[in-house]
C-alpha atoms as one frame of an Amber mdcrd trajectory, in Angstrom:
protein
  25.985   2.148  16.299  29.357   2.433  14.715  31.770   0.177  16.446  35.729
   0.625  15.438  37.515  -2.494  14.882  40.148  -3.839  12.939  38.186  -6.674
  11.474  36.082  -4.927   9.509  37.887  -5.682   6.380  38.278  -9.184   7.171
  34.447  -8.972   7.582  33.896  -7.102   4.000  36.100  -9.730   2.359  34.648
 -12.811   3.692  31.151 -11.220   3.093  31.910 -10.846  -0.807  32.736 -14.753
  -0.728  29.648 -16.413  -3.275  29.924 -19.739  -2.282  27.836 -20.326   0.777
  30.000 -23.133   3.005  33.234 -21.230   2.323  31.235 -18.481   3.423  30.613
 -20.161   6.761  34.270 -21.391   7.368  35.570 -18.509   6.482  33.305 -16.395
   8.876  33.624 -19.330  12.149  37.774 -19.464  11.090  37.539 -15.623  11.969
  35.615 -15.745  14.868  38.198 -18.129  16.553  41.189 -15.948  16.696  38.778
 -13.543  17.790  38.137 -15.970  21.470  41.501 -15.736  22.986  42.307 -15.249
  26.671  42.570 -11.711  25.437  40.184 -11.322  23.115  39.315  -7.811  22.527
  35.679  -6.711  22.973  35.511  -4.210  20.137  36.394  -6.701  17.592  33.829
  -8.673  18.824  31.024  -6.277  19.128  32.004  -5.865  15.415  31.868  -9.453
  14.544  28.450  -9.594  16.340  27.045  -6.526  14.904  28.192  -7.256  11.357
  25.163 -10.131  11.392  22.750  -8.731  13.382  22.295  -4.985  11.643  22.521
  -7.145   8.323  19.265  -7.698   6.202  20.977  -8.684   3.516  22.862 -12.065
   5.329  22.014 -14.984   3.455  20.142 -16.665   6.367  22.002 -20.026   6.048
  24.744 -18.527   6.987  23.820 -15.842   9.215  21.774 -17.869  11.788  24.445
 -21.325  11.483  28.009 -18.487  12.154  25.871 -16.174  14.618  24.710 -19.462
  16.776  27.701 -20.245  17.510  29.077 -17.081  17.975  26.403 -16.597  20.933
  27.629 -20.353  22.274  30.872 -18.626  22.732  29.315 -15.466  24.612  27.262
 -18.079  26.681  30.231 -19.997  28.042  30.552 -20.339  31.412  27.412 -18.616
  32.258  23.959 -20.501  33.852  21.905 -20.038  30.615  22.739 -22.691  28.040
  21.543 -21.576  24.391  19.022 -24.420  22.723  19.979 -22.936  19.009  20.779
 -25.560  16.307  23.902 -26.083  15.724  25.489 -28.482  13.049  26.957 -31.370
  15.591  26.870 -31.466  19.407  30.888 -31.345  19.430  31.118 -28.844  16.854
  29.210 -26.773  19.541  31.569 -27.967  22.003  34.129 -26.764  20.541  33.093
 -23.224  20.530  31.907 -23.774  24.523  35.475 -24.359  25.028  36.447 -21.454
  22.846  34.033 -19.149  24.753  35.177 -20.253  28.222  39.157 -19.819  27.249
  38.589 -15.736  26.172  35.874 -14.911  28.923  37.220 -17.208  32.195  37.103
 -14.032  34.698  36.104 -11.413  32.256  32.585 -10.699  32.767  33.277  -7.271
  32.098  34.307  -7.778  28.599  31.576 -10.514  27.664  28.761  -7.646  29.486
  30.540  -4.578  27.272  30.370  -7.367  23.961  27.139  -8.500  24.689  25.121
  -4.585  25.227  27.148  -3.397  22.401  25.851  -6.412  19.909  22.446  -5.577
  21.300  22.505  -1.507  21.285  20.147  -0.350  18.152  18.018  -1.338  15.486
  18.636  -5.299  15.254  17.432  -7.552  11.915  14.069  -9.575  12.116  15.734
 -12.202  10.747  18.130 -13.069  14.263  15.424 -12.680  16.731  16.226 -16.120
  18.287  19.954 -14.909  18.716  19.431 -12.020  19.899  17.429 -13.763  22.922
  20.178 -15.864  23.478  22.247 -12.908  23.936  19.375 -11.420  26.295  19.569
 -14.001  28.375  23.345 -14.330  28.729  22.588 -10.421  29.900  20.454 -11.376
  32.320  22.864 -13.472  33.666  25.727 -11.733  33.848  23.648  -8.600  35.613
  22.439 -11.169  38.102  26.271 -12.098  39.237  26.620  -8.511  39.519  23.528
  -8.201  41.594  22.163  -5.604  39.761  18.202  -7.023  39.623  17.002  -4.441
  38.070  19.015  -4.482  35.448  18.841  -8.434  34.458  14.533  -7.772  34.597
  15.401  -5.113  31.946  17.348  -7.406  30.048  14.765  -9.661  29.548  11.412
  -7.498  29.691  13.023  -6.491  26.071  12.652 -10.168  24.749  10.008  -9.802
  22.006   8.181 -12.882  22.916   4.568 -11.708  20.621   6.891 -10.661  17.671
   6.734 -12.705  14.695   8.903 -15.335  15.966   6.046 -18.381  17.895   7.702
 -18.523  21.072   5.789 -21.927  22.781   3.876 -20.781  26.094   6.073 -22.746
  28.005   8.813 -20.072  27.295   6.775 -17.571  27.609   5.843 -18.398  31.298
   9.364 -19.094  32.460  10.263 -15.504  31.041   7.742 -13.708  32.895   8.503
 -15.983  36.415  11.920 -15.084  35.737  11.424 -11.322  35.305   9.179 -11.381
  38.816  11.550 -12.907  40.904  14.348 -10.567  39.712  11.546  -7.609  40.690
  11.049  -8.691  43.545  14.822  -8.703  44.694  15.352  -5.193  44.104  11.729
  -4.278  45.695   9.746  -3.497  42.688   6.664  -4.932  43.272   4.637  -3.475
  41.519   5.837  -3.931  38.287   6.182  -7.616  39.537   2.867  -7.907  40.190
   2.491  -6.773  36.277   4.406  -9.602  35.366   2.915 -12.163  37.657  -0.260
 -11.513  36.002   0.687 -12.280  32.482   2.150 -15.484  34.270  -0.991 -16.462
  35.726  -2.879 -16.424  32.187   0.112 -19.618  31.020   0.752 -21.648  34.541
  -2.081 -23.674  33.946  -0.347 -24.847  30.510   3.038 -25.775  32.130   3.443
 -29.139  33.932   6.966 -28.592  34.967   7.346 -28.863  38.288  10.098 -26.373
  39.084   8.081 -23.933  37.157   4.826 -24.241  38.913   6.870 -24.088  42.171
   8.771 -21.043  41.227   5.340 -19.654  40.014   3.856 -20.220  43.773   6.871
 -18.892  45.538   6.616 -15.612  43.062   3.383 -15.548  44.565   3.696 -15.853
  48.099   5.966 -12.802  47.994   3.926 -10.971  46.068   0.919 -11.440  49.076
   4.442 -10.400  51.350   5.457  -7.043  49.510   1.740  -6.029  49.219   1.114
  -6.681  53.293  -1.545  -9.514  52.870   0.265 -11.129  55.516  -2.146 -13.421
  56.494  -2.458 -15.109  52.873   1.409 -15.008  52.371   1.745 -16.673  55.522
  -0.609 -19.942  54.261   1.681 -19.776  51.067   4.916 -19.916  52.849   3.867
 -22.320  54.946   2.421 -24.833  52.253   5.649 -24.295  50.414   7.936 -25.472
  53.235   6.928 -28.958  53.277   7.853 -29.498  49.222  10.359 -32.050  49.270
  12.023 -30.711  45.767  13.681 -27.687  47.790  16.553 -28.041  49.783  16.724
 -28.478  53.156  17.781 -25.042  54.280  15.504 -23.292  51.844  12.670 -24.834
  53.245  13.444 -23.691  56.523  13.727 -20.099  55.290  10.175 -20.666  53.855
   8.597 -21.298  57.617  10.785 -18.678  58.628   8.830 -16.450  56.549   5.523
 -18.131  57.411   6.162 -17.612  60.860   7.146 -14.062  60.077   4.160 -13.034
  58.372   2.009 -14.686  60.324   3.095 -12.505  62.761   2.533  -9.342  60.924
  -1.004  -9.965  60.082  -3.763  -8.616  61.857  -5.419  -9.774  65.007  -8.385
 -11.973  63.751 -10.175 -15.153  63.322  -7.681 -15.966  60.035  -4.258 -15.364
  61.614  -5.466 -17.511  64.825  -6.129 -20.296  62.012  -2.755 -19.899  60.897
  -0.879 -19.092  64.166  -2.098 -22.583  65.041  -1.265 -24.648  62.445   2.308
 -23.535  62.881   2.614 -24.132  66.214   1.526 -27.596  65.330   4.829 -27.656
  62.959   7.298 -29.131  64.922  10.319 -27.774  63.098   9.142 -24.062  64.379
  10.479 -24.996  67.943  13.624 -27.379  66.654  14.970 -25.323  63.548  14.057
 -21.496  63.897  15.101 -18.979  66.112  14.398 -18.936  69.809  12.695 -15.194
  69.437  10.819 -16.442  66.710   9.123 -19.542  68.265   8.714 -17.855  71.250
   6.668 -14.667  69.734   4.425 -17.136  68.062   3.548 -18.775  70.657   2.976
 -15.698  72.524   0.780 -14.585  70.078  -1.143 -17.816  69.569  -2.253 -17.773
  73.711  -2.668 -14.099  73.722  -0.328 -12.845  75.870   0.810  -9.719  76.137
   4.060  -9.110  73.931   6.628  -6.662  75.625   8.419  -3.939  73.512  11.944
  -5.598  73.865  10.498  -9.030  72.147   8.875  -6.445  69.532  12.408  -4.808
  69.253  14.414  -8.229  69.128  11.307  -9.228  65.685  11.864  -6.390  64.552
  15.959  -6.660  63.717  14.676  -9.662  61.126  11.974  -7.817  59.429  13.026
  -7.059  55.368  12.596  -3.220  54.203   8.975  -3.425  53.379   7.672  -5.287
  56.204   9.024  -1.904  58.013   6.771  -0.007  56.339   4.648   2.793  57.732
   0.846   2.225  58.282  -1.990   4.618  58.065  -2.358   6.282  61.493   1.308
   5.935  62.339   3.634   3.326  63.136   4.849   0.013  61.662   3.119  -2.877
  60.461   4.680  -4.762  63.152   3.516  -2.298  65.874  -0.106  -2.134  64.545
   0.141  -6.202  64.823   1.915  -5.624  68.080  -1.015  -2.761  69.025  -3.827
  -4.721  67.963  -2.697  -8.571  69.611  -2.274  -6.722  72.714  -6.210  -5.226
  72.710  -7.075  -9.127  72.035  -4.685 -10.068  75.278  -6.223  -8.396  77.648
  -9.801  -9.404  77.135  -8.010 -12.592  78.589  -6.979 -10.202  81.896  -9.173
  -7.957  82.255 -13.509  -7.357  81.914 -12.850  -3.398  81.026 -10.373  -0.878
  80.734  -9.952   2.801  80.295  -8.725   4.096  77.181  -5.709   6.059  79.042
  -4.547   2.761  80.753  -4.850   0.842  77.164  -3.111   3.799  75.185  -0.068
   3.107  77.961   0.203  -0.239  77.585   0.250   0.043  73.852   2.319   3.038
  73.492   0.086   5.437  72.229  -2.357   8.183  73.501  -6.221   7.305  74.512
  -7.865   8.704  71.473  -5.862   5.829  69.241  -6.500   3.340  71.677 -10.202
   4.027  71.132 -10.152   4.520  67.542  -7.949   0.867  66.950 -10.173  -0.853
  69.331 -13.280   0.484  67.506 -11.960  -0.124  64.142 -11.394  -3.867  65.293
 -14.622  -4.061  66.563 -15.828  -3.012  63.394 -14.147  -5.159  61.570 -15.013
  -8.271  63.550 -11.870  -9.262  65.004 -12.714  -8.168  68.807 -15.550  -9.289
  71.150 -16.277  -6.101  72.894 -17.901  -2.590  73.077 -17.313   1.078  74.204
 -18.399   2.974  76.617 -17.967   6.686  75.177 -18.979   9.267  78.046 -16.603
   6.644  80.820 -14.024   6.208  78.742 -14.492   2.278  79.244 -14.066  -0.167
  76.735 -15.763  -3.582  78.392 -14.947  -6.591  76.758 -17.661  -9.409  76.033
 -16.863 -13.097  77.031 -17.870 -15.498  73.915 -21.402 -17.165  73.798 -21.177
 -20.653  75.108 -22.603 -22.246  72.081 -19.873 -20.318  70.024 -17.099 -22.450
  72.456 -16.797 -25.960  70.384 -16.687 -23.817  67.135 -13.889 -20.968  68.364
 -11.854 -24.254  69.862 -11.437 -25.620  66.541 -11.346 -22.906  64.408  -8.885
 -20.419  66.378  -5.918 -20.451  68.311  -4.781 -24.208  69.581  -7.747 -25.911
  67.605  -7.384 -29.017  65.389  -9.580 -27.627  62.594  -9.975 -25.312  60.025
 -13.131 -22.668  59.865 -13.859 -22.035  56.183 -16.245 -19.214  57.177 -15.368
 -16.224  59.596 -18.607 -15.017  61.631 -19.659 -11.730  62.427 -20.035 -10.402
  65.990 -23.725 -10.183  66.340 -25.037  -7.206  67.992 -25.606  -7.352  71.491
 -28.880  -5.036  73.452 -28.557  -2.845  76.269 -30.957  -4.747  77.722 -29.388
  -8.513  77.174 -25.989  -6.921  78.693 -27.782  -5.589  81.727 -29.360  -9.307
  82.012 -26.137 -10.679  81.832 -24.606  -8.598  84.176 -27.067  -9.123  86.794
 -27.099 -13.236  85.815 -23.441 -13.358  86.654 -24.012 -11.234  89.834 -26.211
 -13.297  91.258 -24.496 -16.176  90.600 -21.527 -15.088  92.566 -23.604 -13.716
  95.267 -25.295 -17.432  95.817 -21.969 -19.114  95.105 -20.538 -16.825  98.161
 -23.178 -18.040 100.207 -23.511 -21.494  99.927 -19.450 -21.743 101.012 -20.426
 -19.394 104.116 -23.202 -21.430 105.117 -20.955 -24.959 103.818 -18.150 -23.421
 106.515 -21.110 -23.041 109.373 -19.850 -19.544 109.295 -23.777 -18.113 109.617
 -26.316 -20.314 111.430 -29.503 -20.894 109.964
């Protein structure tokens, strides 16, 4: 790409110069009228583009004047180049130069920085030009335009010929997930987050292994695994290195999620350990604490406290499910069936469908599907319309205490729902019965209501 400029002789003049170090001064003398207050971008797209199209730049020279020509670019900005440089206050110097031409002009330093990177670039500057990627990156990011700071950096060559150390590597690809995932692209973050996974176990840096666990925990989020983002957020919100506030968006999320999982052994688990959290009822939102706790004891949750969620819900936790409606009304839907085993021994499919907003034929087919699937204690009676719900087996009581809602432990393994006979639920029926039956009489006769 052509760029016109009026340095370009200075450029051809300097460039004839034989002797190497007046090379060098002669190139960094130009470059600092060039970073004035108003330094003009074209001239400086030129100055940048004279070394990187060049494969003919002695590389002494090239990689010593173009290192310090990205300092400049870099000024002011949250990525700090590690190139060499001759003297910390020789690089200083060209900080200071950098900040004085660029204080305020983003829009200059963006139009310098894409023009110095537009076309075929030398071998010989790859670490430069990722410099100059990452100042990209940054600059896009104070813009807010996420998709366009990934982009900058998905075109670092980081398996060229240049040995970039894994550690680079991994902070590159976290980098490029999180700025994904801001502008709801999660699918090629998910790309990225697997390339990530194959380093994390090299890193021992902290911040990175944290930003690596965060990446995933929205990850789980964006692709409706609710129940496993929720464990993530949650486990993150109690790591001292994050601020305060941040960690209280974290259980926010937790909480959140939790929410939006489906009705089942594993979001019990998790709806409990939250309400254990103490900060749930003294830091979040009334509406929040209040939903979890009504989902914890199974009660029935009203469509205003549904509506009232809903308002703090991101884009894709809106999202449409299979069979219509929202993931939060599906939760919503589904809790519900669980609440009112809790209220009632049966109910008809037309009452069900209008307490959950829907008709009886997808009252039936959730409640079968969650029978199915192991998450409700109950069974269907077709021809009546009936679906009768079972009460749990008393040796199952010690085990569904601790391992579900309000429970101190943790169970590792769900269980299935084993299948229960005609026959055993006719016993039953007639065992409870009876009992009552024998219970009423024994207060008659204790009342000397009937005389023996």
């Amino acid at each position: 790409m052509d760029v016109d400029s009026t340095i370009t002789p200075n450029l051809a003049s300097i460039q004839s110069i034989s002797n190497q170090r007046e090379k060098i001064d002669a190139y960094l003398s130009l470059l600092a009228t060039l970073l004035t207050p108003t330094a003009s971008a074209a001239d400086l797209t030129a100055f940048g583009r004279h070394f990187t199209t060049s494969t003919s730049m002695a590389m002494v020279v090239g990689r010593r004047v173009l290192g310090d020509y990205v300092a400049a670019l870099a000024a002011g900005t949250d990525y700090r180049p590690t190139l060499a440089a001759e003297a910390d206050d020789d690089r200083a110097k060209w900080d200071a130069a950098g900040l004085a031409a660029f204080t305020g002009r983003d829009d200059v330093r963006r139009e310098v920085v894409e023009g110095v990177l537009a076309g075929d670039l030398a071998g010989w500057c790859e670490e430069q030009t990722t410099a100059l990627r990452h100042v990209l990156s940054g600059i896009l990011q104070r813009d807010e335009d996420w998709l366009g700071a990934a982009r900058a950096l998905m075109r670092i060559p980081l398996d060229g010929s240049r040995i970039v150390p894994d550690e680079e590597k991994l902070a590159v690809y976290i980098k490029i997930v999180r700025l994904l995932l801001e502008c709801g692209e999660s699918g090629a973050a998910q790309t990225y987050f697997s390339r990530a996974s194959l380093l994390i176990h090299t890193s021992k840096d902290k911040e990175t292994q944290l930003a690596y666990r965060l990446s995933q925990a929205r990850l789980l989020d964006f692709a409706a695994r609710f129940a496993e983002a929720a464990q993530k957020y949650h486990e993150i919100s109690f790591n001292s290195a994050i601020a305060e506030e941040d960690r209280i968006q974290m259980l926010s999320s937790a909480v959140t999620t939790s929410i939006l999982a489906p009705a089942g052994p594993q979001r019990s688990r998790i709806l409990a350990s939250l309400n254990r959290d103490e900060r749930v009822q003294t830091s979040l939102p009334a509406h929040l604490s209040t939903m979890l706790r009504k989902m914890l004891l199974e009660y029935i949750v009203r469509p205003e406290e549904v509506h009232e969620f809903e308002r703090g819900l991101e884009e894709h936790q809106r999202a449409i499910v299979e069979g219509g409606g929202t993931v939060l009304e599906r939760a919503v839907r589904e809790h519900n069936v669980n609440a009112c085993a809790q209220v009632y021994d049966n109910i008809g499919f037309d009452g069900l469908g209008a307490l959950l907003g829907v008709d009886a034929a997808s009252a039936e087919s959730m409640s079968r599907r969650m029978i199915e699937q192991g998450r409700l204690r109950a069974w269907i009676d077709q021809p009546l319309g009936l679906l009768y719900f079972e009460s749990r087996p008393s040796h199952d009581t010690d085990a569904d205490a601790q391992g579900t809602a309000g429970g101190l432990g943790i169970e590792h393994v769900e269980k299935e729902v084993e299948p229960v006979s005609w026959t055993e639920r006719w016993d039953d029926r007639i065992r409870a019965t009876s009992l009552k039956v024998e219970s009423v009489a024994a207060q008659i006769q204790a009342r000397g209501l009937v005389k023996a």
